[in-house]
Backbone as CSV, one residue per row, in Angstrom:
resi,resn,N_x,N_y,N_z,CA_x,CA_y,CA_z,C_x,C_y,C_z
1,UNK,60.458,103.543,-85.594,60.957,104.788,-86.126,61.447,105.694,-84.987
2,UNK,60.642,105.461,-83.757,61.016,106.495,-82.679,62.172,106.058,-81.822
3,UNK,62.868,104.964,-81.906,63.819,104.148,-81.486,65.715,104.630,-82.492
4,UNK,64.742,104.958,-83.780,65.998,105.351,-84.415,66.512,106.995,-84.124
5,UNK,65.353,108.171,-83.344,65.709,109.036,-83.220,66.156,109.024,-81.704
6,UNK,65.681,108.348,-81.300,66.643,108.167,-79.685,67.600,107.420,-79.171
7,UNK,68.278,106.558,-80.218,68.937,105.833,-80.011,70.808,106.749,-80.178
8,UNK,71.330,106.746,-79.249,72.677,107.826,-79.560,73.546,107.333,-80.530
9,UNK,73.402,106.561,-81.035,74.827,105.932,-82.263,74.320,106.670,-83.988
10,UNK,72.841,106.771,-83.409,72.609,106.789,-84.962,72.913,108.728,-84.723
11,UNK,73.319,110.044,-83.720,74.049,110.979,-83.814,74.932,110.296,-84.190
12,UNK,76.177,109.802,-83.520,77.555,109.634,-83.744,78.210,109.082,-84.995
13,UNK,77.555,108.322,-86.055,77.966,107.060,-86.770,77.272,108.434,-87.811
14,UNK,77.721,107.399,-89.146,77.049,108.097,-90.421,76.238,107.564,-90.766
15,UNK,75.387,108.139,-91.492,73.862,107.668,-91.975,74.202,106.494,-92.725
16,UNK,74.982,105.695,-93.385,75.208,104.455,-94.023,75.809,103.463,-92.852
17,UNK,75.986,103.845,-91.799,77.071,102.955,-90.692,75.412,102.834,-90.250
18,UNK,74.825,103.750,-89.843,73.415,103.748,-88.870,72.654,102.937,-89.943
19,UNK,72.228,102.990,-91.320,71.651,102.053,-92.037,71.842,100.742,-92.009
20,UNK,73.119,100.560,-91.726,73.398,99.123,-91.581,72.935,98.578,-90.515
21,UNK,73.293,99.183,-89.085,73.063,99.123,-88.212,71.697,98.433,-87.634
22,UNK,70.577,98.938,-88.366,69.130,98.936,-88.162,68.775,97.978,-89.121
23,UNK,69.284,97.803,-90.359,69.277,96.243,-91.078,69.247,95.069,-90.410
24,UNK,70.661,95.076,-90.062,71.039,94.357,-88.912,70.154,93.711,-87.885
25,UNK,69.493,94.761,-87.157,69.053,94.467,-85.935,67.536,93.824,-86.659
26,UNK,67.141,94.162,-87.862,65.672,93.746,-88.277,65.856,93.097,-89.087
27,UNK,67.106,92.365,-89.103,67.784,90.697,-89.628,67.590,90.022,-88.761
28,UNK,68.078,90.410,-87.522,68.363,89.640,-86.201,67.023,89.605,-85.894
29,UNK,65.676,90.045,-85.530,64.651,90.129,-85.313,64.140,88.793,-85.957
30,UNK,64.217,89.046,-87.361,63.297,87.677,-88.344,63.884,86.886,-87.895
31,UNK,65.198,86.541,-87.663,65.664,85.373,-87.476,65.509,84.366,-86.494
32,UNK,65.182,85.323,-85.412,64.484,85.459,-83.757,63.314,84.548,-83.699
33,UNK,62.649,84.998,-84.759,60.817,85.071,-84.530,60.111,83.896,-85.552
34,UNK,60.959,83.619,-86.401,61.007,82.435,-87.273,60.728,81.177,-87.126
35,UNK,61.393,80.647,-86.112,61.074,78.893,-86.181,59.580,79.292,-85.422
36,UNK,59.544,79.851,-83.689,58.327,80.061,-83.625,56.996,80.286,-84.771
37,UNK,57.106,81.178,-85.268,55.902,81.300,-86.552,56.020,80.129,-87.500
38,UNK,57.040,79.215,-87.724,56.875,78.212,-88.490,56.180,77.039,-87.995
39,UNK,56.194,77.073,-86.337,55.595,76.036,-85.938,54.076,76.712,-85.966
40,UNK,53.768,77.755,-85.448,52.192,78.520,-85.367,51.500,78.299,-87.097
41,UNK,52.624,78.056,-87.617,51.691,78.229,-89.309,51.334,76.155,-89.439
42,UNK,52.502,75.841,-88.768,52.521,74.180,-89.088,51.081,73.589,-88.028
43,UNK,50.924,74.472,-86.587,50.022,73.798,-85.838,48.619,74.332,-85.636
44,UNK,48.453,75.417,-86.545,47.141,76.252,-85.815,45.990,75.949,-87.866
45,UNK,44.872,75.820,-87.584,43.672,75.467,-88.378,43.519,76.988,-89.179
46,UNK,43.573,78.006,-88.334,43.718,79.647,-88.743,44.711,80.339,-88.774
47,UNK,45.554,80.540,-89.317,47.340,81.128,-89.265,46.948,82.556,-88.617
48,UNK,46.188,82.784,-89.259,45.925,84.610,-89.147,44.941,84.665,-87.651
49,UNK,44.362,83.637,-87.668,43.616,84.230,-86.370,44.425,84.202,-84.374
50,UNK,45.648,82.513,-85.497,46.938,82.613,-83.937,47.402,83.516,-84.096
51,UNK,47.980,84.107,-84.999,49.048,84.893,-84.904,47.866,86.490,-84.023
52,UNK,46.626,86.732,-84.332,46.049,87.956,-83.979,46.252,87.772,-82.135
53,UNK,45.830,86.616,-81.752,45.884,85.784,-80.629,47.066,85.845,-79.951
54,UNK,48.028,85.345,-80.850,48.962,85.725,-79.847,49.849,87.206,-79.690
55,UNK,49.600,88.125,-81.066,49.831,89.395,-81.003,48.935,90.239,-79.216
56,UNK,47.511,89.612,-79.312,47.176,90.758,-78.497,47.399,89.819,-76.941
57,UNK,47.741,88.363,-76.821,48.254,88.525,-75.383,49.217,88.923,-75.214
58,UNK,50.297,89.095,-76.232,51.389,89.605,-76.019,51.379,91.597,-75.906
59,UNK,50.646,92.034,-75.965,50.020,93.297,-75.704,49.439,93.641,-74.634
60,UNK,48.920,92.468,-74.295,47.809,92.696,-72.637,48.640,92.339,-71.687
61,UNK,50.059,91.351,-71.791,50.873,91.488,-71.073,51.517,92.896,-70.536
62,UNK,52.127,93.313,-72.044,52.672,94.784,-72.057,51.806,95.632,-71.079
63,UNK,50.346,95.801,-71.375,49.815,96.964,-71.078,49.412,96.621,-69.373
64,UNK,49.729,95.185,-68.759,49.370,95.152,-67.507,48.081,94.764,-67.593
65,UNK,47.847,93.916,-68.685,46.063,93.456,-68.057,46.302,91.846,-68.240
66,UNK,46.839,91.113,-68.264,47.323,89.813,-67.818,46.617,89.530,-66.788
67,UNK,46.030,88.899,-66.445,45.234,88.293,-65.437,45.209,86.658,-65.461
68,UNK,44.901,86.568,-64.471,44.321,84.792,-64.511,43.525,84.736,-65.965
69,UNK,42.208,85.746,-66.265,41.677,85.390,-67.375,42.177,85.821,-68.772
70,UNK,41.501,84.882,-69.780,42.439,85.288,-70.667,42.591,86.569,-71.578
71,UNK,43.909,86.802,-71.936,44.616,88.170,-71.704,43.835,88.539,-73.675
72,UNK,43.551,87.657,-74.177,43.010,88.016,-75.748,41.354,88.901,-75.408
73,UNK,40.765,88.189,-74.754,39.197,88.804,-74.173,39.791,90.733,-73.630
74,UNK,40.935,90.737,-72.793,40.709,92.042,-72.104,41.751,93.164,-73.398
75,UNK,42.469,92.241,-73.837,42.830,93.153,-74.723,41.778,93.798,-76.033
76,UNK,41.020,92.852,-76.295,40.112,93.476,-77.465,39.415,94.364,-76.868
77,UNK,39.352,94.313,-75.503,38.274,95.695,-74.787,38.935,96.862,-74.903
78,UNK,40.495,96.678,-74.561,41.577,97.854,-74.589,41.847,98.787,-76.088
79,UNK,41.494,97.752,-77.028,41.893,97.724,-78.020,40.420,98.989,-78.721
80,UNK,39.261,98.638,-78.472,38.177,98.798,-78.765,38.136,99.971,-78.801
81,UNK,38.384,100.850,-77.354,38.459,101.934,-77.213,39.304,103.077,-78.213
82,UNK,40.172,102.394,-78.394,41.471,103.195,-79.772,40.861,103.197,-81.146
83,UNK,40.029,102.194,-81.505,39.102,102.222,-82.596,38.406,103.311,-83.134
């Protein structure tokens, strides 16, 4: 949401050009992210518990706690605190 108020096209363009716009890009997204999650649903025993798994290393990357160890353990600590 905070991407659509800082982004400069969606001033310039009209609110139906900018609607499309953001369709678009969260078309292009699924389409992106798809075969990956089809293989995570085809290879993992828990769908919901890879996908949590790989949501929060992909977070502990973001936030800089990536380490040699693994990045799911330091993120639930990070995470804990926001709780």
């Amino acid at each position: 949401m905070v991407d659509s108020f800082l982004d400069p096209l969606g001033y310039i363009l009209p609110f139906e050009a900018n609607l499309g716009l953001t369709a678009g890009k969260a078309i292009s997204k699924r389409e992106e992210i798809m075969d990956p999650l089809d293989q995570l649903r085809l290879g993992s025993l828990d769908y919901y518990a890879a996908v949590r798994g790989a949501y929060y290393q992909h977070r502990a990357a973001e936030l800089g706690l990536a380490d040699d160890a693994p990045a799911t353990a330091a993120a639930e600590d990070a995470f804990q605190s926001f709780e």
